[in-house]
C-alpha positions as CSV (number, residue, x, y, z in Angstrom):
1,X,0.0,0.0,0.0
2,X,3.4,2.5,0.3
3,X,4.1,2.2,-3.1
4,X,0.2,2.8,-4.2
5,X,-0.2,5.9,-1.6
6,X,3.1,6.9,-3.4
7,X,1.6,6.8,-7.0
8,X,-1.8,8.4,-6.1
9,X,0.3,11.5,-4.4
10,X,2.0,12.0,-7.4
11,X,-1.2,11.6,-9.8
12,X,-3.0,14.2,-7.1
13,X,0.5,16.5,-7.8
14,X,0.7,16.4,-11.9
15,X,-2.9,17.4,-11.6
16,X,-2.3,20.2,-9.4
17,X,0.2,21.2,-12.3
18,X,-3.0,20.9,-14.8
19,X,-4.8,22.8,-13.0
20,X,-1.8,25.6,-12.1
21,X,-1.0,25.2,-16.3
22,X,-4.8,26.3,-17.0
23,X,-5.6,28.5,-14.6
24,X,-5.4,31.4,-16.9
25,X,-8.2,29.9,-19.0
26,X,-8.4,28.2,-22.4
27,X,-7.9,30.9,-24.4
28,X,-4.5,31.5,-23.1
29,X,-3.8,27.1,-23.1
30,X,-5.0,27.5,-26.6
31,X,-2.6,29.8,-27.7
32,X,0.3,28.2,-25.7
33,X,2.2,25.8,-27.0
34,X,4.6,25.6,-23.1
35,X,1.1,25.3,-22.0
36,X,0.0,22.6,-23.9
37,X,3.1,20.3,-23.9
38,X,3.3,21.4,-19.9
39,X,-0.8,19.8,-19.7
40,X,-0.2,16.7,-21.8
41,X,3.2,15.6,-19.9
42,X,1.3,15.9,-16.8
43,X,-1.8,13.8,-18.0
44,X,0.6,11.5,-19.9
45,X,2.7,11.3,-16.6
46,X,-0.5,11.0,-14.5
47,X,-2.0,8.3,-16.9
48,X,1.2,6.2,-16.5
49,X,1.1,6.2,-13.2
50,X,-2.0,4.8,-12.8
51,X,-1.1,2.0,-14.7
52,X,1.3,1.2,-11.5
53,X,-1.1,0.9,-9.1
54,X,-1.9,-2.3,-7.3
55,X,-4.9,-4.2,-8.5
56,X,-6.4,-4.4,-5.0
57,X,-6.4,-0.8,-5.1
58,X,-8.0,-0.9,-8.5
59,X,-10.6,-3.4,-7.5
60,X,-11.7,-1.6,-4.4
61,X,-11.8,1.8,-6.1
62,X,-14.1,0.8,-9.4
63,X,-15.4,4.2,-9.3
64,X,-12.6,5.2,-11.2
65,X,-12.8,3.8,-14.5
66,X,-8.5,3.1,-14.5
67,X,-8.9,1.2,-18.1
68,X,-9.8,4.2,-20.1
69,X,-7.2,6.4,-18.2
70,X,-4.9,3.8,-19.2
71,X,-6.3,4.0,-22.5
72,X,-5.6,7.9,-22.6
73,X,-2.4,7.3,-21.9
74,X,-2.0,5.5,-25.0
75,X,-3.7,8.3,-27.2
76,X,-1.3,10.9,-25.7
77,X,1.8,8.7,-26.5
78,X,1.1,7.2,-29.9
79,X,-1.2,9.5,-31.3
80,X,0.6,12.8,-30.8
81,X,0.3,14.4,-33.9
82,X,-3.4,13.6,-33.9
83,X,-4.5,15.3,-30.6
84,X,-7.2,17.4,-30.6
85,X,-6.9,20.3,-28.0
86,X,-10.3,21.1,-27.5
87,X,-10.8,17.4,-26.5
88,X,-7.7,17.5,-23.9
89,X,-9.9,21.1,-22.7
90,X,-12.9,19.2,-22.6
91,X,-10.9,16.1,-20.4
92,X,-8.9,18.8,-17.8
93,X,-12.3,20.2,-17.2
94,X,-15.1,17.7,-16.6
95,X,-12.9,14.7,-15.6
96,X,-9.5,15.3,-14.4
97,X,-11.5,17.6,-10.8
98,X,-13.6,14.2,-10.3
99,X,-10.1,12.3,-10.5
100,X,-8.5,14.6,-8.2
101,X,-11.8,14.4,-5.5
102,X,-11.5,10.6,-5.6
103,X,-8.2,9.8,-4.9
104,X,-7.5,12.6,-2.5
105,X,-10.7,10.8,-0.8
106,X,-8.4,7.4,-1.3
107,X,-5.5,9.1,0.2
108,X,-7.2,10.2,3.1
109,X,-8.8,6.9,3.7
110,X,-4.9,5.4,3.7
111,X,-4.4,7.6,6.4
């Protein structure tokens, strides 16, 4: 359970960096490409991560539907050239805030 409370501290902190990244709304991340590459390292980094979590953890949190963030991970690595921002702005705002409430509700359940 260390190594999972590790993971799911470092998801909680590359979405903190999201969020920090697009605090000055879309128009700015649309017209930033610092801000852009910033956002997708983090959700690449954050998606990755997931992936290393323990499948008890997985199991007891299905809320979190961890094969399509897996999944996203693989559209941000091997499809690169074909990412559509307005999709990524449409992910950062409607699911990455639910992400973030569940596992910081995970982490203080660990505690």
């Amino acid at each position: 359970m260390k190594d999972d409370e590790a993971y799911l501290s470092h998801i909680v902190e590359c979405i903190r960096r999201i969020e920090e990244n697009i605090s000055k709304g879309k128009e700015e991340f649309m017209k930033s490409h610092t801000l852009q590459d910033a956002v997708l390292r983090n959700l690449q980094t954050m998606s990755e991560a997931t992936q290393r979590l323990s499948e008890t953890l997985k199991t007891a949190h299905p809320e979190i539907e961890w094969a399509n963030v897996a999944a996203f991970r693989n559209v941000l690595v091997h499809n690169y050239l074909g990412i559509d921002l307005e999709i990524i702005w449409e992910v950062i705002g409607r699911d990455v805030p639910k992400l973030k409430s569940t596992l910081e509700t995970i982490l203080g359940e660990d505690k």
